[in-house]
TILUM-212932 format. One record per residue (C-alpha): z, y, x; residue in three letters. Coordinates in steps of 0.1 Angstrom, whole numbers, plus 2048, in hexadecimal, padded with zeros to 3 digits. Example, Ala and Ser with C-alpha at 12.3 -4.5 7.8 and 13.67 -1.06 7.14 Angstrom:
# residues 2
84E7D387BALA;8477F5889SER;
END
This chain:
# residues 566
68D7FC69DUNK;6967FD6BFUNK;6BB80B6B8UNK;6C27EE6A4UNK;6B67D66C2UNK;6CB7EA6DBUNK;6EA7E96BBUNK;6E37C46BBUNK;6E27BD6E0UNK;7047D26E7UNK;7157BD6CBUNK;7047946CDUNK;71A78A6E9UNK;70477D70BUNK;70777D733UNK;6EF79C735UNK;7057AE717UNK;7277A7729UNK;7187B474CUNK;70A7D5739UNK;7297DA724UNK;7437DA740UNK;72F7F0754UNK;728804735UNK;74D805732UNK;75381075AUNK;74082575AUNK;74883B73FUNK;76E839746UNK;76683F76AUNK;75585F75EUNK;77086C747UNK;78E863761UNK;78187F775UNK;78A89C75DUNK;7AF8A375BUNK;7C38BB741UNK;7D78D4756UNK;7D88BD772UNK;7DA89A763UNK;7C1884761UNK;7C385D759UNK;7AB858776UNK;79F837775UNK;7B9826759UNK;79F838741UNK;78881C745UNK;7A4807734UNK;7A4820717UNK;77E820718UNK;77E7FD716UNK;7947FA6FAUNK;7808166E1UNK;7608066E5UNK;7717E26DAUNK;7847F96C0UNK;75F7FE6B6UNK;74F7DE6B5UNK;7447DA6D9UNK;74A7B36DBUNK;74A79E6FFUNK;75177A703UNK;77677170CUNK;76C75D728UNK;75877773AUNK;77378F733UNK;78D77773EUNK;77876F761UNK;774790767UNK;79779C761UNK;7A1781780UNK;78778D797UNK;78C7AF793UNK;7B07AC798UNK;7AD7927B8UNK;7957AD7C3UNK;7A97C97C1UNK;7CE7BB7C9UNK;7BE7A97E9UNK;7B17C77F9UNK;7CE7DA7F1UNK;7E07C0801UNK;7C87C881EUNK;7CC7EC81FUNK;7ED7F081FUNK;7F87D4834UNK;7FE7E7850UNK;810801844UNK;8277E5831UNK;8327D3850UNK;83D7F1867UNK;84C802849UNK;8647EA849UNK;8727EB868UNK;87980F860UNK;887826841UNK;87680F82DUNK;88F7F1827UNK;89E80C818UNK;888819802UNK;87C7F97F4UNK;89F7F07EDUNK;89F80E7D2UNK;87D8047CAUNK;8887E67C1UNK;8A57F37ADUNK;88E804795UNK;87B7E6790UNK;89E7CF78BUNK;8A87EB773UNK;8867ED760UNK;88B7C575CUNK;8AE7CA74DUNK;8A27E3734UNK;8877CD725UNK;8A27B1723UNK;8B97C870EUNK;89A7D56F8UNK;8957AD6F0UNK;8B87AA6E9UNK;8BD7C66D3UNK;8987C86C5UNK;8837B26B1UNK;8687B46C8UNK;85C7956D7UNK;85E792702UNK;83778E702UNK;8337B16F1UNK;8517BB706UNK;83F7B7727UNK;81D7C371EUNK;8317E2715UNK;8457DF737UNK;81D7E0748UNK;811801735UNK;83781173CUNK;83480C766UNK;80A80C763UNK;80B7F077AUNK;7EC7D876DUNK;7F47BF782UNK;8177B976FUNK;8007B1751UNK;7EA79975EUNK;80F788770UNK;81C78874EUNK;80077D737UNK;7FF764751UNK;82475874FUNK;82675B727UNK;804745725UNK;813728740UNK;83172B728UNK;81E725708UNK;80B70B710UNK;8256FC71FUNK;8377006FCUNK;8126EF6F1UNK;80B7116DCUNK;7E97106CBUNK;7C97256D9UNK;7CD73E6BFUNK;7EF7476C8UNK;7E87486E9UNK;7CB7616E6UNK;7E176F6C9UNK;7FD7776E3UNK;7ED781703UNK;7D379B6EEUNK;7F67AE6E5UNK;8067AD706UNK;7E57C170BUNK;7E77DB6EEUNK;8097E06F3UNK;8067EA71BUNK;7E380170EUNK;7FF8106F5UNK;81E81870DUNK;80282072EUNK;800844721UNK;82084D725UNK;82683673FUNK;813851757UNK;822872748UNK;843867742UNK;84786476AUNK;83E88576FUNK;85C88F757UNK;870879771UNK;86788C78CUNK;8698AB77AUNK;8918A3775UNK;896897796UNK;8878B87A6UNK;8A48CF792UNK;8BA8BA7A6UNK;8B18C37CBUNK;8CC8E07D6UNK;8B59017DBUNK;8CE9057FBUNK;8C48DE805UNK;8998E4803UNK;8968E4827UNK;8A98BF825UNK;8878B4818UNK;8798A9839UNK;858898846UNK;85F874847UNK;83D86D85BUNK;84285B87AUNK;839874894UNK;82D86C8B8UNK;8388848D1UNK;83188C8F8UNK;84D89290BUNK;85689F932UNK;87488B93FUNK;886894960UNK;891870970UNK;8B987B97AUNK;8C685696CUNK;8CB84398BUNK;8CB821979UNK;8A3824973UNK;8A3832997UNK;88B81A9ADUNK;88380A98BUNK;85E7FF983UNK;84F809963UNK;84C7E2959UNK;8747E2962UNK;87880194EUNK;8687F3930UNK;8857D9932UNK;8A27ED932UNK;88F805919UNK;8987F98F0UNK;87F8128E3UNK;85A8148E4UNK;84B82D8FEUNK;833830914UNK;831846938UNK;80D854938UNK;81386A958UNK;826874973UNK;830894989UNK;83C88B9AAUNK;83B8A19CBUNK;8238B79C0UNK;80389E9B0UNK;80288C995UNK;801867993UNK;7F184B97AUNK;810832973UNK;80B810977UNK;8237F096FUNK;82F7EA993UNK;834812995UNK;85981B9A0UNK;86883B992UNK;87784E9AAUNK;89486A9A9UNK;88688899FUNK;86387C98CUNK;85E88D974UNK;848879955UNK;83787D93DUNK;83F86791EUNK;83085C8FEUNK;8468508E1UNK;8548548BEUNK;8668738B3UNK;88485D8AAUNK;88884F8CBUNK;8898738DFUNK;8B58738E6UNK;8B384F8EDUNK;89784E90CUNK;8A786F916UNK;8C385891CUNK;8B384392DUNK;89D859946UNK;8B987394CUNK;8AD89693EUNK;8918A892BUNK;87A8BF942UNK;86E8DD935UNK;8538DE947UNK;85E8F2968UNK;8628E4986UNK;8838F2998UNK;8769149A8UNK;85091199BUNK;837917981UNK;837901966UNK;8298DE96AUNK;8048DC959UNK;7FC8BA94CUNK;7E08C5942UNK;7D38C9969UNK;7D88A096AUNK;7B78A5956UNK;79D8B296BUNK;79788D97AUNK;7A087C95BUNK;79387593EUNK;79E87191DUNK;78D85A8FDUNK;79184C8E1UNK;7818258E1UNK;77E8108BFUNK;7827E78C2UNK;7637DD8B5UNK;75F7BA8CBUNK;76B79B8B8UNK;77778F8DBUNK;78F7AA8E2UNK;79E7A38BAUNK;7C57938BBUNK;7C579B8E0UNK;7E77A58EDUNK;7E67C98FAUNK;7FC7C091CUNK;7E179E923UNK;7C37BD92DUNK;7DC7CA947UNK;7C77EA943UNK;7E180195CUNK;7DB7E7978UNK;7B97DF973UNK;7A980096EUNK;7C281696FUNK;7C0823947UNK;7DB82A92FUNK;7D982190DUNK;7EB8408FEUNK;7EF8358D8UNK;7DF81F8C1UNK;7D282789FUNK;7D2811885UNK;7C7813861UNK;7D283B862UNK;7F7830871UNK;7FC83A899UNK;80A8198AEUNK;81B81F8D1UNK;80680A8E5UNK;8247EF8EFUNK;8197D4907UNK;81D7B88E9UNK;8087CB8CEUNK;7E87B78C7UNK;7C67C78C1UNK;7B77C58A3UNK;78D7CD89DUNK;7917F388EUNK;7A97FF8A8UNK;7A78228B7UNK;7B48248D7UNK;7BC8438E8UNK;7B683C90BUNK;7BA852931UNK;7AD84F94FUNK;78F851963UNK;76D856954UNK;75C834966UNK;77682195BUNK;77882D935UNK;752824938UNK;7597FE940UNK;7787FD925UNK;76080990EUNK;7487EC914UNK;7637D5915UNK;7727E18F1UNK;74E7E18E0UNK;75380C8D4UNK;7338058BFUNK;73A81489DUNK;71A80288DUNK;72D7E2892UNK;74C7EE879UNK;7317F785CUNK;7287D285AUNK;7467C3845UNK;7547A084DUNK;754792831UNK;75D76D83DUNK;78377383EUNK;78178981EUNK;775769808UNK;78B75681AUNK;7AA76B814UNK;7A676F7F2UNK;79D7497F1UNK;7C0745800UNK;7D175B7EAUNK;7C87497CBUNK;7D272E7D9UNK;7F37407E3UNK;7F674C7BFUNK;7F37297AEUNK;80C71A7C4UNK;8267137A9UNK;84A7207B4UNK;8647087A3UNK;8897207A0UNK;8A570C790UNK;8AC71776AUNK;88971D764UNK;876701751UNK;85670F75BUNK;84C717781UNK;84173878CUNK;823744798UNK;81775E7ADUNK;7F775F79DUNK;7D87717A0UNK;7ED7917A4UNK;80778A7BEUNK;7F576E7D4UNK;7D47817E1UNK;7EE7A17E5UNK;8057887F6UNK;7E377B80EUNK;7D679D814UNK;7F87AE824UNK;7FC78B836UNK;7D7790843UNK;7D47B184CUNK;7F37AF85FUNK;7F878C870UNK;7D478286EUNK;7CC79088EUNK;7E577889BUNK;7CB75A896UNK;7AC77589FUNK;7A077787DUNK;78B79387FUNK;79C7A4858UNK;7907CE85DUNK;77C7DA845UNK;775800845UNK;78C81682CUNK;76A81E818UNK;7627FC810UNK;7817F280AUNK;7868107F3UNK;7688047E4UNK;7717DF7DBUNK;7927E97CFUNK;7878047B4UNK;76E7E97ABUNK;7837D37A5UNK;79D7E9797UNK;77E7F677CUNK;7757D6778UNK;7977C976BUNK;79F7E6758UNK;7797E3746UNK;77D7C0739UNK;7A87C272FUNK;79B7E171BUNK;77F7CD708UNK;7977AF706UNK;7AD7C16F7UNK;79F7DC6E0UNK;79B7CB6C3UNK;7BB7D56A7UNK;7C87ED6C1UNK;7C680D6A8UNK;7D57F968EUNK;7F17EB6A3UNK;7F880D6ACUNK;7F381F689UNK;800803673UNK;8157E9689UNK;82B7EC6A6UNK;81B8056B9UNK;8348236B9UNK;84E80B6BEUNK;83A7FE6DFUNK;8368216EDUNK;85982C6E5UNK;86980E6F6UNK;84D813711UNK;85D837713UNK;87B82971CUNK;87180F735UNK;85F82B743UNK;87B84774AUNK;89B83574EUNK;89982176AUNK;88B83A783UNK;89E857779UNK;8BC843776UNK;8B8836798UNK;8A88577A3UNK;8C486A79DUNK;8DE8537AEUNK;8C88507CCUNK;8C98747D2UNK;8EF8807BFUNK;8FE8617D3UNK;8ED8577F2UNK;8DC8777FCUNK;8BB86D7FCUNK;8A588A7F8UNK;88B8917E2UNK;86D8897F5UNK;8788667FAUNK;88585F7D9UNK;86486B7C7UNK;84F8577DEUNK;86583B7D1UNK;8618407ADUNK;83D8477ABUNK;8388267C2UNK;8518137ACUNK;83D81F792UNK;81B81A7A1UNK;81183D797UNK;7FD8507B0UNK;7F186D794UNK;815872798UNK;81786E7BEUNK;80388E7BEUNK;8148A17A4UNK;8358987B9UNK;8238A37D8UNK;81A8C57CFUNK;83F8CE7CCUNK;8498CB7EFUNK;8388CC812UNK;8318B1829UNK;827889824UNK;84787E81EUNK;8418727F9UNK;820866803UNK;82F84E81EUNK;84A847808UNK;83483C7EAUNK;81D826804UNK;83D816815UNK;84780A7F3UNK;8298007E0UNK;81E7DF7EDUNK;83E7CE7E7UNK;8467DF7C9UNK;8217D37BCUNK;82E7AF7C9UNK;8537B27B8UNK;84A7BF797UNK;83079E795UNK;84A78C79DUNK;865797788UNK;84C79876BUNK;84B77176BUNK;86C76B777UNK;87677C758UNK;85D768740UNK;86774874EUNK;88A74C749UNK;88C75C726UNK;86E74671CUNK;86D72B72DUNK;
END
């Protein structure tokens, strides 16, 4: 019958079988992630759960293909992360986000000192400990760190095969077990830290987002009097730009050698942030009104200008510094901002260009034609992905991730790994890369694209691998005890440091839910938390903290098995 040849090929382990029953696997948890239950949805975690039913069931894979693509799924997907967020990571921290990460990095210090005192106090082995630790912050990643650590530790220890394999398929069941309520019991977090905003103090929850304004500035201070705009820049300790300026009756492109003059009044581009202190510096804000006329309209500097916006797309003009095309002298354009994967850059004279850029350029229509040619503006040239630096950043990230990390009082070195090297190589890339013109963008859909593959991928074979006994475990063995310490592990740390982030140090809400759902690598509650106030706040929040958060918990994860274990 042909049921019992499909039966037998699902269940005779082979290359073909492995390739159809992962994406057998994906495909169906995929499917079923979509549907939520009043507003929750497991999303694509229920690929994991998918995984683990059908190897409940009898659905058998061969460890090594499961074990292979458990790494490459998770290279793929931490990498491009790493890639994504880059960006985002390095000017964070020159802002709020120090901050933030700090408290981030609380929770996760706290989360490690509640799984020591549940191995103190409880008979539960560390091994079982951190796989629960994995499903209570449904960070993956910390699993693969930690099966990682606790198998360098064994063999070390020269356990046998069996209790190797023994070992790392419970660190598995025991995350599947606490993951559940490792993504509601956040929302119960935020729930509790919501009662305590003051109803007087809601309109404390502001937008965080950095905001670019234009500004009209009156020159009064006579210390930038007869000053160039190069010369300015130098007394200046805040990013800005002058994109126009009003003087006896016309208006006037600026260029480097151009003096500012009693008088002038300018246009300016900055930060929101930095508004008191270039008012400061320039003398007064204009309102607009020339003393005894209409009302100065910018807008009229138009009609023989134009405006654009031109993508980098030339590998030539990749890592180049902005202030090296001397485009006000040249041609006589302003670059008015710079967009970069979704964040707005002030276009300072050291910022190098990167392929992707959008640049938001003014001036005349002939010459925005030849800085067009110059910066490639061809869209069809972004569709084509490099993929030359993508192998080779992930190549260097494994490599990264296997350099062993000796720490005095631990026997056995630590690793990055798989987990925390590519992430490591892909914020490195996407940020400094540029620096040695390594051509690293790749378009938000493709990169979307490799990381929920990889992602799928990961969470397809761990299910497989680790299906097999899970009912049991949970019905007749440890289970309940896994998810209530995972329960634990879950709520405590946030909420403790939650609540003294906002009863203490006045944080508000916004920024201390971003926190905790980053922490906690939890975006289904990033948008629960979201829908209770208005702006991006907790979105930016969440972002700012994620990447090293991602990085930490790795980290601590095998910190913490190479102590206690090793």
């Amino acid at each position: 019958m042909w049921t019992d040849e499909i039966i037998s090929f699902l269940t005779e382990p082979s290359i073909l079988q492995a390739v159809v029953a992962l994406f057998l696997v994906s495909g169906i948890g995929m499917y079923l992630g979509k549907f939520s239950f009043k507003g929750v949805s497991l999303g694509l975690s229920m690929v994991f759960f998918i995984g683990i039913i059908c190897s409940h069931f009898g659905l058998r894979v061969d460890s090594e293909i499961l074990a292979f693509t458990i790494n490459v799924g998770l290279i793929l997907y931490v990498y491009t992360l790493g890639l994504q967020v880059g960006p985002a990571f390095i000017e964070s921290l020159k802002k709020r986000g120090i901050v933030l990460n700090l408290w981030a990095t609380a929770i996760i210090v706290l989360s490690i000192v509640v799984i020591v005192v549940l191995y103190l106090i409880s008979n539960q082995s560390l091994p079982h400990l951190m796989g629960v630790l994995s499903g209570a912050v449904t960070n993956m990643p910390v699993l693969g760190a930690s099966q990682e650590a606790v198998s360098g530790v064994l063999v070390h220890q020269g356990a046998s095969q069996e209790v190797l394999s023994k070992t790392l398929a419970e660190m598995a069941m025991a995350t599947a077990i606490a993951y559940p309520f490792g993504v509601i019991g956040v929302f119960i977090v935020i729930a509790i830290l919501k009662t305590q905003v003051p109803r007087s103090g809601a309109s404390a929850e502001e937008d965080d987002t950095v905001k670019t304004i234009t500004k009209e500035y009156l020159i009064t201070n006579s210390a930038v009097a007869g000053k160039t705009i190069r010369e300015l820049m130098t007394l200046n300790t805040v990013p800005m730009l002058v994109s126009r300026i009003w003087r006896e009756g016309r208006f006037m492109m600026p260029k480097s050698d151009t003096e500012l003059q009693p008088g002038d009044h300018v246009l300016v581009v900055s930060e929101e942030e930095h508004h008191p202190k270039i008012l400061l510096l320039l003398g007064e804000e204009a309102k607009g009104v020339r003393p005894g006329e209409e009302v100065i309209d910018w807008e009229a500097a138009n009609e023989s200008l134009a405006s654009r916006r031109i993508i980098i797309t030339r590998q030539e003009i990749n890592g180049v510094r902005l202030a090296s095309l001397d485009l006000r002298s040249r041609m006589n354009i302003n670059v008015t901002s710079v967009i970069r994967a979704g964040i707005t850059l002030l276009p300072s004279p050291s910022l190098r260009l990167q392929m992707g850029d959008r640049l938001s350029v003014v001036g005349k229509e002939s010459d925005l034609k030849e800085l067009s040619r110059m910066m490639g503006n061809e869209l069809k040239e972004l569709d084509t992905p490099y993929l030359v630096t993508l192998f080779i950043g992930m190549l260097l990230g494994c490599v990264l991730g296997a350099i062993p990390i000796v720490i005095p009082g631990i026997s056995t070195p630590i690793k990055m790994g798989i987990a925390g090297g590519p992430l490591i190589a892909g914020i490195l890339m996407s940020a400094y890369g540029v620096r040695l013109h390594l051509n690293t963008y790749i378009t938000s859909s493709a990169n979307l694209m490799i990381r929920t593959f990889g992602i799928v991928l990961f969470m397809a074979a761990l299910g497989l691998s680790s299906g097999e006994g899970f009912f049991a475990t949970l019905s007749q063995g440890p289970g309940l005890i896994w998810m209530a310490l995972g329960t634990a592990v879950t709520v405590l740390p946030p909420l403790i440091i939650g609540y003294i982030c906002m009863k203490w140090f006045k944080l508000s809400f916004s920024h201390t839910a971003g926190v905790v759902c980053g922490s906690m690598a939890n975006p289904i509650a990033l948008d629960y938390a979201s829908s209770l106030v208005k702006g991006d706040t907790i979105a930016v929040s969440y972002v700012t903290v994620y990447p090293l958060t991602m990085f930490a918990r790795v980290i601590a994860a095998q910190l913490t098995v190479g102590i206690i274990m090793g």
